[in-house]
Structure formats: structure tokens, C-alpha cells
C-alpha positions as a Markdown table, in Angstrom:
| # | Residue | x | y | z |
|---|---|---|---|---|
| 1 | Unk | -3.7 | 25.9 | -1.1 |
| 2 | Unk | -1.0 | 24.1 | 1.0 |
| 3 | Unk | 2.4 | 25.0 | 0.6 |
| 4 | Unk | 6.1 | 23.4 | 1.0 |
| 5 | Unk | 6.6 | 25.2 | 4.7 |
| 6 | Unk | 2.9 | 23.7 | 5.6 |
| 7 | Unk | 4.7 | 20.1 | 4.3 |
| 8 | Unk | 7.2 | 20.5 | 7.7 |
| 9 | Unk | 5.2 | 21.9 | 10.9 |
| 10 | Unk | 8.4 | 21.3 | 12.7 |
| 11 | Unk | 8.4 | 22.6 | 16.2 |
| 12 | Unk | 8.8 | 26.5 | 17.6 |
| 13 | Unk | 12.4 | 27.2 | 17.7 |
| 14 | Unk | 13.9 | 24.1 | 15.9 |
| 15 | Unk | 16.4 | 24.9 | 13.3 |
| 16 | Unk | 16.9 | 21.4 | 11.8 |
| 17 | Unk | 19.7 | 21.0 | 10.2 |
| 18 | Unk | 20.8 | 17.5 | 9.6 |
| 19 | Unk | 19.6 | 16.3 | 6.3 |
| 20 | Unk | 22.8 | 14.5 | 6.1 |
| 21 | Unk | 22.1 | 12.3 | 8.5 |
| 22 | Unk | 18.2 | 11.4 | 9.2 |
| 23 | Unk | 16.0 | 13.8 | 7.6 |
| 24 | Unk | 12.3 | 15.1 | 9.3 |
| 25 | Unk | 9.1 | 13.2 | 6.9 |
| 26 | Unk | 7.0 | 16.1 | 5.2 |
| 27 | Unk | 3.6 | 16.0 | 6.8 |
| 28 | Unk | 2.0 | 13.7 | 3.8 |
| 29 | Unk | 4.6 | 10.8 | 4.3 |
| 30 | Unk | 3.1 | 11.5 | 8.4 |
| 31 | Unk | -0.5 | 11.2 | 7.0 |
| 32 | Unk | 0.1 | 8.4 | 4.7 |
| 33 | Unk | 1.7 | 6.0 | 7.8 |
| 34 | Unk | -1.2 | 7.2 | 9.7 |
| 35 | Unk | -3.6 | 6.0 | 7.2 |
| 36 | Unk | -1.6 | 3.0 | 6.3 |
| 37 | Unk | -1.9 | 2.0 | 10.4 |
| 38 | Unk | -5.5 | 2.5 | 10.3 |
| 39 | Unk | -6.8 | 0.2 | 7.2 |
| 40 | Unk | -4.4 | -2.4 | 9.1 |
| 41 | Unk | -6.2 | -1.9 | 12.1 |
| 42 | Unk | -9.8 | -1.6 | 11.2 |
| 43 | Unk | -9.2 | -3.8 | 7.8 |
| 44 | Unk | -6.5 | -5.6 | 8.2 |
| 45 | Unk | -5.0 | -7.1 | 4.8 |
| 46 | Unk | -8.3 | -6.8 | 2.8 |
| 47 | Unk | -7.2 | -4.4 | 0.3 |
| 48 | Unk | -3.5 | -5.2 | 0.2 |
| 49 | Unk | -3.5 | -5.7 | -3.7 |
| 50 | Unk | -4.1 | -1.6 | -3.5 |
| 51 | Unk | -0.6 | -1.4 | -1.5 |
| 52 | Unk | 0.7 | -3.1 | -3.9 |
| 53 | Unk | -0.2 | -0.3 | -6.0 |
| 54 | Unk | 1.9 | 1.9 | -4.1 |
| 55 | Unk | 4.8 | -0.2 | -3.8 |
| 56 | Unk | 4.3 | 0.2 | -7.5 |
| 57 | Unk | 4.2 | 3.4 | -7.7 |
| 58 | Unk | 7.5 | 4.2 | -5.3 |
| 59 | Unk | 9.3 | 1.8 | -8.0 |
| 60 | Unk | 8.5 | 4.3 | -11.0 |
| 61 | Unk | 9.0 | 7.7 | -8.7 |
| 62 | Unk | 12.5 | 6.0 | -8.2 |
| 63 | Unk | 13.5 | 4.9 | -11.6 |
| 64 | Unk | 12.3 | 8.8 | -12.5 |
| 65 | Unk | 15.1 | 10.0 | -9.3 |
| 66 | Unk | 17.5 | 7.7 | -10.7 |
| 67 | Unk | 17.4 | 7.9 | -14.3 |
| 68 | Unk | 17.3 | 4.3 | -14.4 |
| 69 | Unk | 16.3 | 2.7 | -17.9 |
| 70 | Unk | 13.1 | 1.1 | -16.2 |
| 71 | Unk | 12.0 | -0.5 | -13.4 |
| 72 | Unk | 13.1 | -3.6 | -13.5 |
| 73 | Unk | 16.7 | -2.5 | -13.0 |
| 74 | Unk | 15.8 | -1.2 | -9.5 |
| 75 | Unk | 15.3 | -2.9 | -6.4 |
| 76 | Unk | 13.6 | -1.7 | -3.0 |
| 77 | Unk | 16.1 | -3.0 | -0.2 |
| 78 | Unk | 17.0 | -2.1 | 3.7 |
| 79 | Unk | 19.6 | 0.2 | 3.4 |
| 80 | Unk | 22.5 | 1.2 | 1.5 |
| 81 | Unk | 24.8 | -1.5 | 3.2 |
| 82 | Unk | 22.4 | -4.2 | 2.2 |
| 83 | Unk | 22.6 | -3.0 | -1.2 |
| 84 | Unk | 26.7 | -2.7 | -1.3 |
| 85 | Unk | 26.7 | -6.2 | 0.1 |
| 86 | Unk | 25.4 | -7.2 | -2.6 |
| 87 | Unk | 27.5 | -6.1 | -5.0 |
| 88 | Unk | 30.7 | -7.3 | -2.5 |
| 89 | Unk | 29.7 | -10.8 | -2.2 |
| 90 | Unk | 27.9 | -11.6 | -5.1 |
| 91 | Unk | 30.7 | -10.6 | -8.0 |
| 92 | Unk | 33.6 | -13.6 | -8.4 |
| 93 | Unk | 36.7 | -12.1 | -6.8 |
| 94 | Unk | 39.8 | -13.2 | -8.1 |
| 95 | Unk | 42.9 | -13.2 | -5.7 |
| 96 | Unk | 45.1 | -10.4 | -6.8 |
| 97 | Unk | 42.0 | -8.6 | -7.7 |
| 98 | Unk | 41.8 | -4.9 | -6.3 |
| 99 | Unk | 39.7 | -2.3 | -5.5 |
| 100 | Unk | 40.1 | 1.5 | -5.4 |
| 101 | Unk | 38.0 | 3.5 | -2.5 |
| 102 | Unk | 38.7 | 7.1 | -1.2 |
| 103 | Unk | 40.1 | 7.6 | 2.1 |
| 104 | Unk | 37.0 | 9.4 | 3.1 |
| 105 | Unk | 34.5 | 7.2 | 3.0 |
| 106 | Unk | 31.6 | 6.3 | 5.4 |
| 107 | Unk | 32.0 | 2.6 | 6.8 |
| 108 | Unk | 29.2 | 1.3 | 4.8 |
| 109 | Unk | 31.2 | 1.8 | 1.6 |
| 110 | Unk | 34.8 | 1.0 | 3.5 |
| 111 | Unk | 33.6 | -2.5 | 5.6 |
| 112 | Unk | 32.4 | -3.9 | 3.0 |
| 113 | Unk | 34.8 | -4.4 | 0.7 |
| 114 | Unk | 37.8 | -4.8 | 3.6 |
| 115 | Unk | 35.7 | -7.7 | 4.2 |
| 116 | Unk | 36.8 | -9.6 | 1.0 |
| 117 | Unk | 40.4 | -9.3 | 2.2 |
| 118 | Unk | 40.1 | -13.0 | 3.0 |
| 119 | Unk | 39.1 | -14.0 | -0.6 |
| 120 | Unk | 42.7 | -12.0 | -2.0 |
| 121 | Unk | 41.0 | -8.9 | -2.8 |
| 122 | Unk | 43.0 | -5.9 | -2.2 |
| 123 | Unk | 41.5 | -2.8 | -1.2 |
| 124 | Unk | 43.4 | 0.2 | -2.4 |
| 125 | Unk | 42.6 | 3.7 | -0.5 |
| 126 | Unk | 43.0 | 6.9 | -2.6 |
| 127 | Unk | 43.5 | 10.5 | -1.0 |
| 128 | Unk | 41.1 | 13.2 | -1.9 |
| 129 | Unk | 42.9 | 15.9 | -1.0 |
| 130 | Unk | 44.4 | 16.6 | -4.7 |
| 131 | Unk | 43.2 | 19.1 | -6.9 |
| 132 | Unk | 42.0 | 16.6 | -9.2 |
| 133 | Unk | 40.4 | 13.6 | -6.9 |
| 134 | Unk | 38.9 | 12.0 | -10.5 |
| 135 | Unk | 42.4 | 12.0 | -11.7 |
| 136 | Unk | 43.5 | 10.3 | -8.7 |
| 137 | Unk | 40.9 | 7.7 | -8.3 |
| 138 | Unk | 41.4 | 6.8 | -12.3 |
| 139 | Unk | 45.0 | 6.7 | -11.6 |
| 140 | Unk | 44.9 | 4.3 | -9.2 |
| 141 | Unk | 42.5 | 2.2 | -11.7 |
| 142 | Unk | 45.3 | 0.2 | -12.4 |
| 143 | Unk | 45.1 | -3.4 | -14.4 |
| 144 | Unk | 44.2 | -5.4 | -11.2 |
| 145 | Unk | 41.5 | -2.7 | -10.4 |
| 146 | Unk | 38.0 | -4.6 | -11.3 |
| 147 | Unk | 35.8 | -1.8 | -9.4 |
| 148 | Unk | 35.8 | 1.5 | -8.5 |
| 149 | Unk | 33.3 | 2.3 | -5.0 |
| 150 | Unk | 32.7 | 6.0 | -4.3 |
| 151 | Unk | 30.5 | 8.1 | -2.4 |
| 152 | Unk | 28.7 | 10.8 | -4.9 |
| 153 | Unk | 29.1 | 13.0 | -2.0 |
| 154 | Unk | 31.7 | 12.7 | 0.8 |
| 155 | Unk | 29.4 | 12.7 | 4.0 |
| 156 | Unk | 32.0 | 14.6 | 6.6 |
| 157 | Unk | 33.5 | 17.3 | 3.9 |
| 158 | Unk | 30.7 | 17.4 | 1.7 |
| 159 | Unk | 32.9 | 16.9 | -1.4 |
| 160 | Unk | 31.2 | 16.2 | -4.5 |
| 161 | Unk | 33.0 | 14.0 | -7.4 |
| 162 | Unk | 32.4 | 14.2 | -10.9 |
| 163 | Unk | 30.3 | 11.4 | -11.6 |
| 164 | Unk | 29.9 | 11.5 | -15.2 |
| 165 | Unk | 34.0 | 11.6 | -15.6 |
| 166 | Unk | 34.3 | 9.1 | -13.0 |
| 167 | Unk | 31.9 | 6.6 | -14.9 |
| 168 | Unk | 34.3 | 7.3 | -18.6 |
| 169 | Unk | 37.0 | 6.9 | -17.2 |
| 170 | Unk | 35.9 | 3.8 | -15.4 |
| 171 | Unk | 34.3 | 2.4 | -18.7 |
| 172 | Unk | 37.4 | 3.2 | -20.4 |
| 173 | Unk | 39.2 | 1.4 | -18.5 |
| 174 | Unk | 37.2 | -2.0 | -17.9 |
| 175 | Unk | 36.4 | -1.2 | -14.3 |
| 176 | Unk | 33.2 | -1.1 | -12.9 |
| 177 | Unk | 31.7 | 1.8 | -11.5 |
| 178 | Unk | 30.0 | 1.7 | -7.8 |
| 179 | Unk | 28.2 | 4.6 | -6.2 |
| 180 | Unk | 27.2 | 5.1 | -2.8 |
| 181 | Unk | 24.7 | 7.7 | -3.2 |
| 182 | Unk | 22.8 | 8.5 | 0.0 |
| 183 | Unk | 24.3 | 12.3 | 0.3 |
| 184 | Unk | 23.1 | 13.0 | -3.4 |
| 185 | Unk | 20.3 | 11.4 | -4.6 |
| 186 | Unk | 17.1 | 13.7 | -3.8 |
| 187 | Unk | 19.4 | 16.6 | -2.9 |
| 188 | Unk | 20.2 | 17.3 | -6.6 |
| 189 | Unk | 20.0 | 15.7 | -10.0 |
| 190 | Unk | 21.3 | 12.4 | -10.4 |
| 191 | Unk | 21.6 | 10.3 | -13.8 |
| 192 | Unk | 23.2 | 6.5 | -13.5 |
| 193 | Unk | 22.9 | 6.9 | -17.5 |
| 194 | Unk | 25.3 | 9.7 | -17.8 |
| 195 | Unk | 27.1 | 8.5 | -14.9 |
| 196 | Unk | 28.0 | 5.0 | -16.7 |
| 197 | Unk | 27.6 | 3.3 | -13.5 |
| 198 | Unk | 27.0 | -0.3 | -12.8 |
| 199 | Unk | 25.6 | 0.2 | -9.4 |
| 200 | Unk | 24.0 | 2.7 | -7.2 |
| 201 | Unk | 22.3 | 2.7 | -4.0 |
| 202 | Unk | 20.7 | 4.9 | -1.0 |
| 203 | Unk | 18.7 | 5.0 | 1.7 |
| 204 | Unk | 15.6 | 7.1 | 2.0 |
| 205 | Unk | 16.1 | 8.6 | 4.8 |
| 206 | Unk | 18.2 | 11.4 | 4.3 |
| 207 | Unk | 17.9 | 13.7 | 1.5 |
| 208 | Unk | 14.8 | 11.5 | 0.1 |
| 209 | Unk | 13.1 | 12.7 | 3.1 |
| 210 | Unk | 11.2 | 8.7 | 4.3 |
| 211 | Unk | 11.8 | 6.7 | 6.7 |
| 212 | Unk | 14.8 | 4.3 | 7.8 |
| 213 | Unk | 14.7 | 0.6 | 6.7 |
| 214 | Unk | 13.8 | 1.5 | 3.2 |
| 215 | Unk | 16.1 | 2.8 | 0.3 |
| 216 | Unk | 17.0 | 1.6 | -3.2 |
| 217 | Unk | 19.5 | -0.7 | -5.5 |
| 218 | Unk | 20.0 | 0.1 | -9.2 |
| 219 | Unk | 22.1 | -2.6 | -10.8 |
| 220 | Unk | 22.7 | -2.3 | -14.7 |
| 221 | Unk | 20.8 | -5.1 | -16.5 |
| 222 | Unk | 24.1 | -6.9 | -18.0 |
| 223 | Unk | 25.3 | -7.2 | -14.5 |
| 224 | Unk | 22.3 | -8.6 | -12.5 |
| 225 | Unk | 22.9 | -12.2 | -13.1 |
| 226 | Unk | 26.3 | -11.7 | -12.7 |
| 227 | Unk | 25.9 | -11.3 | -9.0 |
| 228 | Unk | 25.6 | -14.8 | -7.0 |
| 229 | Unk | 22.9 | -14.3 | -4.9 |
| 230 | Unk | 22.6 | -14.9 | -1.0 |
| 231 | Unk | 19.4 | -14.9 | 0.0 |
| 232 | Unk | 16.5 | -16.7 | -1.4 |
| 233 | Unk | 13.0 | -16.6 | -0.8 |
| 234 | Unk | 9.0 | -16.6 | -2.3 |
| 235 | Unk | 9.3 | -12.6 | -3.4 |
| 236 | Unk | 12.4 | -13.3 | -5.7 |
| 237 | Unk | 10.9 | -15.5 | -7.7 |
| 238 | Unk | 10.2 | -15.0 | -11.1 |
| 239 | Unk | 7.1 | -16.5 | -10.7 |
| 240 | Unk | 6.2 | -15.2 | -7.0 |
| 241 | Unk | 3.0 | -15.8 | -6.0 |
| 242 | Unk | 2.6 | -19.3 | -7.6 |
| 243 | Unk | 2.6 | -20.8 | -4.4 |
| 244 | Unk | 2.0 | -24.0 | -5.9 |
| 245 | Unk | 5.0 | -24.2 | -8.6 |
| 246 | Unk | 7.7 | -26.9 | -7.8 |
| 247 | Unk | 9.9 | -25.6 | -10.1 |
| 248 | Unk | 11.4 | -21.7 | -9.2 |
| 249 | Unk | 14.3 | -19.2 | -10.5 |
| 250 | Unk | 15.0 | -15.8 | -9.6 |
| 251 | Unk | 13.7 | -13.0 | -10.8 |
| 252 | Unk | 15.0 | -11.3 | -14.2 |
| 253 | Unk | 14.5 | -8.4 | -13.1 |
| 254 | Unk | 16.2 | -6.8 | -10.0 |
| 255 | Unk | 13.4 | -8.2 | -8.1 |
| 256 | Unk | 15.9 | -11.0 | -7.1 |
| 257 | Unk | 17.5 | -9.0 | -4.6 |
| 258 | Unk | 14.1 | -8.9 | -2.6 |
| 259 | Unk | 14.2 | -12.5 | -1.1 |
| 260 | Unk | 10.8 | -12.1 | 1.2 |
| 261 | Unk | 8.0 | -9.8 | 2.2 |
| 262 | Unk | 8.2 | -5.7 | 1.2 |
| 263 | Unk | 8.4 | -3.5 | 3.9 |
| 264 | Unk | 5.0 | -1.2 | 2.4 |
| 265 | Unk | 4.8 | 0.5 | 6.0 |
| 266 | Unk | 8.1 | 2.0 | 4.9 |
| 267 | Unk | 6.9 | 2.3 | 1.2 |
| 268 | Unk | 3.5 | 4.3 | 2.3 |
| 269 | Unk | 6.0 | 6.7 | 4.1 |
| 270 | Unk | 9.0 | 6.8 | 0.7 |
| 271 | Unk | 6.3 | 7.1 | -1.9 |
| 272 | Unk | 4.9 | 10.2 | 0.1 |
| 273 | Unk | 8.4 | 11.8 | 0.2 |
| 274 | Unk | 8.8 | 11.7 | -3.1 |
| 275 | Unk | 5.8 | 12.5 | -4.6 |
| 276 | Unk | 6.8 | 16.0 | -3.1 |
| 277 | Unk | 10.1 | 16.1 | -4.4 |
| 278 | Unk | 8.6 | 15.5 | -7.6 |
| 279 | Unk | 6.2 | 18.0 | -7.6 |
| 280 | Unk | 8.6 | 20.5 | -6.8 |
| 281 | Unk | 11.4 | 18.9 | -9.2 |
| 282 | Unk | 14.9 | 17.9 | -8.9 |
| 283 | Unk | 16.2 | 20.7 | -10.8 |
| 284 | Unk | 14.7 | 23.2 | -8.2 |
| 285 | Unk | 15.1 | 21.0 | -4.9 |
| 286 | Unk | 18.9 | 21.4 | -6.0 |
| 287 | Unk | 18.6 | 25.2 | -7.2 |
| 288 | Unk | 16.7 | 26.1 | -4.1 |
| 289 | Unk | 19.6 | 24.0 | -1.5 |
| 290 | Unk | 22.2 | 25.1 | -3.8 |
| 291 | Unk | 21.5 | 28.6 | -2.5 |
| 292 | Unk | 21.6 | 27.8 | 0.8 |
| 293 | Unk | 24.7 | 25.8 | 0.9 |
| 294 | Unk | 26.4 | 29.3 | -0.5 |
| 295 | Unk | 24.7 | 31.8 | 1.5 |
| 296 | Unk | 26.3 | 29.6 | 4.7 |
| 297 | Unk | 29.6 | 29.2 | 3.3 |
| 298 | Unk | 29.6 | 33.2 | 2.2 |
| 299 | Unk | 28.5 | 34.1 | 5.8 |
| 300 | Unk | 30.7 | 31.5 | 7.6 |
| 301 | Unk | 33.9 | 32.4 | 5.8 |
| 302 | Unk | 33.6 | 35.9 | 6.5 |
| 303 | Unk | 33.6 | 35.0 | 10.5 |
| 304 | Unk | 37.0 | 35.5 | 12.1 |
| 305 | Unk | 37.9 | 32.4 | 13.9 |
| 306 | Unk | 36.1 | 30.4 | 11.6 |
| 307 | Unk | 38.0 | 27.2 | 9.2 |
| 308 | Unk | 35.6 | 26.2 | 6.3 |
| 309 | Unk | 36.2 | 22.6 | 5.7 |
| 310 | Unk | 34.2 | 21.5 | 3.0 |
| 311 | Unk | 35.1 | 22.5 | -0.7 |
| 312 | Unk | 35.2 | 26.4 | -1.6 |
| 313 | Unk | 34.5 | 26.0 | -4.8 |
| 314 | Unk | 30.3 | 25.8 | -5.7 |
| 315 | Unk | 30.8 | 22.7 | -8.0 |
| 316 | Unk | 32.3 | 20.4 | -5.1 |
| 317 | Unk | 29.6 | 20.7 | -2.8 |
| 318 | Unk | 25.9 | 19.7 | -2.4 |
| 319 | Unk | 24.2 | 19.9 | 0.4 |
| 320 | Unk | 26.7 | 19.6 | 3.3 |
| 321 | Unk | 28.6 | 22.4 | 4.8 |
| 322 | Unk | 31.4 | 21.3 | 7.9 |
| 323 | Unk | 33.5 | 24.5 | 9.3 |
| 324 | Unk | 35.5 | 24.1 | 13.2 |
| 325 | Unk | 35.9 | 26.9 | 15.1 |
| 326 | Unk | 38.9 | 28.4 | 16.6 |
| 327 | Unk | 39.2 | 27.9 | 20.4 |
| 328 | Unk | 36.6 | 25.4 | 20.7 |
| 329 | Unk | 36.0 | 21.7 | 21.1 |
| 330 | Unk | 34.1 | 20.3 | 18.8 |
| 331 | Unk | 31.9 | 18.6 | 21.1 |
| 332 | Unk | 31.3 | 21.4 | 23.2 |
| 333 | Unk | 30.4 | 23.6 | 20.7 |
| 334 | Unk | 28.1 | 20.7 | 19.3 |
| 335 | Unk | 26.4 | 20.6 | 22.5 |
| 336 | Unk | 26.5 | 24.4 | 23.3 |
| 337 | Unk | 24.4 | 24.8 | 19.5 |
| 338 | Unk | 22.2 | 21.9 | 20.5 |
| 339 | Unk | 21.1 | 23.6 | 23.4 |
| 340 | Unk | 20.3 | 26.5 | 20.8 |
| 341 | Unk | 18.2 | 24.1 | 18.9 |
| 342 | Unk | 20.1 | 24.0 | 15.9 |
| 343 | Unk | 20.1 | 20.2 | 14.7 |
| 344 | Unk | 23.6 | 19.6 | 13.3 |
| 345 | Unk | 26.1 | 17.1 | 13.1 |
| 346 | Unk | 30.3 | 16.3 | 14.7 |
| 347 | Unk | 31.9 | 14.8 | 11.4 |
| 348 | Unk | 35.2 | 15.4 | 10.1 |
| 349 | Unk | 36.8 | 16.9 | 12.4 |
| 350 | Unk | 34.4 | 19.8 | 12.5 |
| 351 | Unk | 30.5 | 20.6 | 12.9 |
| 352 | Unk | 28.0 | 19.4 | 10.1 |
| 353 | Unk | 25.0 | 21.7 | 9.1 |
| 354 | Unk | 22.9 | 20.2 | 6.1 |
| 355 | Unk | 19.8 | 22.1 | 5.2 |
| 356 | Unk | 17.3 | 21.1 | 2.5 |
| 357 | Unk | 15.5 | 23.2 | -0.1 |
| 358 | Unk | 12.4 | 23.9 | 2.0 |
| 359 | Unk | 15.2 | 25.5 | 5.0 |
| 360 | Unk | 14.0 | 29.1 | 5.8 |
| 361 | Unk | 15.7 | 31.8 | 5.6 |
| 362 | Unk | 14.8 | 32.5 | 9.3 |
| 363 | Unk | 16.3 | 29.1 | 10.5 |
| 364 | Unk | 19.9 | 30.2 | 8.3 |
| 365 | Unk | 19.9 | 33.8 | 9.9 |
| 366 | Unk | 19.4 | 32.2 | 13.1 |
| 367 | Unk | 21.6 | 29.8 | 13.1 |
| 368 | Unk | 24.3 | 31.9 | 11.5 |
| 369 | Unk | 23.8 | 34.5 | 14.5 |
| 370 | Unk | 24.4 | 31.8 | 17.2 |
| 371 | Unk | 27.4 | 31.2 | 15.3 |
| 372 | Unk | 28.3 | 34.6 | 15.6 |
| 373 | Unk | 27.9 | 35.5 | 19.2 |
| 374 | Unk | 29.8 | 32.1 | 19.6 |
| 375 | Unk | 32.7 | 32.9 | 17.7 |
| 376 | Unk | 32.7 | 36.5 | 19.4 |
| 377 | Unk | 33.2 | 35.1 | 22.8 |
């Protein structure tokens, strides 16, 4: 009987660490691509009604991940900056209208809605560095403030917000909630019901363990014709495949953000993923990288030398652990660890290790060890 470790055959000595950024494929989402490139090469497009079937499928495992009230409120797009674009340029802006970000956001979720400056929308930068960053961002909610865009997890510190009192607050005030949810969603639970969000999007390639070019949009069903679309095409149809219809409108369903042909290479790889995440549940992938996110702070903040910059406190992190270390660049000490095969990160200002819940404990010791001898020179 296989188990998880058998899932990621990763290479002698490699102490991958960078779930954070692009995450290794378990073995089936290898052997499922592999498959996939042999029915197209022997076969070709015969059975493609059974891909379908897949596609399918990966829709259902991610309305499960999400929490999402069905299917038709998710859509399968590129990435997450395809699926914030949407949201940017598809609600009416007003001028005067404004927009409350944190000051630590990735581009993806900063660009996008700087780019609506020239249609009088104001975007209004909040500091994280409170006590109370929820407070903060509500604060700033003021009555110009139509949405709220925040990254579940902060991708340099590792931060996490509180969604769910985000989301009130947000509904109590008549602003619409946005999440940017790459560095949370399949790393630990995640619930756009309790979360009273509008929108939320990632990309697979991270914590969800697929492939790039392939994540997911969940856009709350009172909203979706609310946002003007920009892109048109046969799969956004309500009546796709009708080839011979004169007469067309978009989807209902969050299908009309998919304007043209489904990238199922990429779902062959995402459905894979996720079917392991599944089997081992959400409530133990988080448990089990929980545990590893505190056994590297413990051990990291006992170093001398050592400055922990992600969140002390259990509750504000998820899978993302950043420290810098006294008397050393940061780049040299990312090239000195890369050299020791440990797969990391430079972000904020410091080095970025981001295991997952199948991590070893070998990889942590050694990893922490080269860290040690490090810090003693």
C-alpha cells in the first residue's frame, strides 16, 4: 500500500522548501499528465467527452476546497491575476470610489487595482503592522470604500488575517470582500461561506500542489452578472456547444469567465493533486503543516543571531516561516543554503522556508542544522 512519502520521490538530498512559491506535483498528478500525453498521442481526441469528465470532477473537488455553495459559482481560469482582473474591470467604478489594500501585498493583488486610478478610483494602502490588522483594514472601510482586496495569507511574512471577521465587518459595512487566496487554500481550511466573501481566487500551483496556468475563481452568485465581461468566446456560452445557434448569452453560471478552450492538460495534473489532498483531508494537511510551521519557529527562535519575521503568535501563521540572520546578506545566505539543497525563498527582507504536510522530519532537522552551523560561523 502506497503512502504519502511514496506520492513525492523527490531527489537524494533535496530539502524542498518552497511551497509558497511553486510547489513539486505528487507522483499521481506526474502519472496522470503522462497518461493524458499518451491517449493524445496514440488517440488523439477520440475519447475527449471522458476528459470532460475530469474537468468535471476538478470543478466538484474545488467547490469541496472552497466551500463554495456549488459549482456553478466556480470558475477554472489562468491564474490568480486573471481572476482579480476580473473583478477590477468588470465592477462599475465610480470616481471618488476607493479601495482599501494592505501594504503588504503581492503585485497581483496591488497592480490591479492601481490600474483603475485612471477611472477615479482611489486605492487606499493600510499598514499591518498593528496589533489588530482587521481593525485597521475595517477602519479604513470608510463610506467611499466599495471593496476590500486582501491576501488570506501575506506571502513575504506569512501573516494570516481573520477572514471570517474580515468578511462581517465588510458585510456590515456595504463593502465587498475580495480574497487573494493562493498562500491558503490547500494549506489549511478555507470556507468563502463563513468568510462572507464576494470573491476568491488561487492558483494551483502552490499549496494545491498542480501545475502553473491553472487555478480557480469563486464569485458569489448575486454578483456574477454584475461584472461586465471582457472576453467572449464559444465556451462561455450558455448554450456552448450549439455551434449552430445565431442567437448566444453568457453563461449563468461562472462559466462566463471561461471565454475559449479548457486547459485539461492542466486539469489532468489539478484534479490529481487534489484528489490527494482529499484523501488525506483539509483538517489534517493543516494539522500536520501546522506542526511544522511551529517546530521551525521553536527551533529558529532559540538560535542566537537569529530575527523571526513572521508572526509569533500560532494563530497568524500558516504555512510560511521568513527569519534574517545577523551578519549576513540575504542573498548570500540564500545562495550559501541553496548550495545545501534546501529550496527556499528571499522575500521580505529575509529568507522564506515553506514546507507542506508531507515535509519530513529529516528534511526539518536538516535544514535547521545548516542553519545552525551558519549562524555559528
Amino acid at each position: 500500500m502506497s503512502t504519502v512519502n511514496d506520492e513525492f520521490p523527490q531527489i537524494d538530498g533535496m530539502r524542498y522548501l518552497n511551497h509558497a512559491a511553486v510547489a513539486p506535483w505528487p507522483r499521481r498528478a506526474s502519472e496522470a499528465v503522462i497518461a493524458f500525453a499518451q491517449q493524445n498521442m496514440t488517440i488523439g481526441a477520440r475519447d475527449y467527452p471522458q476528459w470532460l469528465t475530469v474537468e468535471n470532477r476538478l470543478r466538484d473537488r474545488l467547490v469541496r476546497l472552497l466551500n463554495a455553495p456549488g459549482s456553478a459559482d466556480v470558475a477554472l481560469v489562468k491564474n490568480t491575476s486573471e481572476a482579480l482582473s476580473f473583478v477590477a474591470f468588470g465592477l462599475d467604478w465610480k470616481p471618488g470610489d476607493q479601495i482599501v489594500i494592505s501594504d503588504e501585498e503581492f503585485p497581483s493583488n496591488r497592480v490591479v487595482w492601481e490600474a483603475l486610478r485612471s477611472q477615479g478610483v482611489e486605492v487606499i494602502q493600510v499598514s499591518l503592522k498593528s496589533g489588530d490588522p482587521e481593525s485597521a483594514l475595517l477602519t479604513a472601510c470608510g463610506p467611499k470604500v466599495r471593496l476590500l482586496a486582501v491576501s488570506a495569507v501575506q506571502y513575504a511574512s506569512g501573516l494570516r488575517l481573520d477572514l471570517a471577521r474580515l468578511g462581517t465587518g465588510c458585510e456590515q459595512r456595504g463593502v465587498l470582500f475580495c480574497i487573494d487566496a493562493i498562500q491558503q487554500l490547500g494549506a489549511l481550511p478555507f470556507d468563502v461561506q463563513e468568510y462572507r466573501c464576494a470573491f476568491a481566487m488561487a492558483d494551483g500551483h502552490k499549496w494545491m500542489l498542480g501545475p502553473e496556468g491553472l487555478g480557480v475563481f469563486y464569485c458569489r452568485s448575486d454578483l456574477r452578472e454584475q461584472l461586465k465581461l471582457h472576453e467572449y468566446g464559444w465556451h462561455m456560452l450558455e448554450h456552448a456547444g450549439d455551434y449552430d445557434r445565431s442567437d448566444w448569452q453568457p453563461a449563468s453560471s461562472a462559466r462566463r469567465f471561461e471565454c475559449g478552450s479548457p486547459n485539461l492538460l492542466g486539469a489532468m495534473a489539478l484534479d490529481a493533486s487534489l484528489s490527494l489532498l482529499e484523501e488525506v483531508g483539509m483538517s489534517a494537511v493543516g494539522k500536520a503543516l501546522t506542526e511544522r510551521i511551529d517546530h521551525f519557529q521553536r527551533e529558529l527562535s532559540s538560535m542566537q543571531g537569529i530575527e523571526l519575521l513572521s508572526p509569533a503568535n500560532p494563530q497568524r501563521r500558516a504555512g510560511i516561516i521568513t527569519f534574517r540572520v545577523d551578519d549576513w546578506e540575504n542573498s548570500t545566505l540564500f545562495q550559501r543554503l541553496k548550495t545545501e539543497q534546501i529550496v527556499c525563498a528571499q522575500r521580505g527582507g529575509g529568507i522564506r522556508l515553506s514546507p507542506h504536510f508531507y515535509t519530513t522530519s529529516e528534511v526539518i532537522e536538516q535544514t535547521l542544522e545548516v542553519v545552525r552551523s551558519l549562524v555559528s560561523k
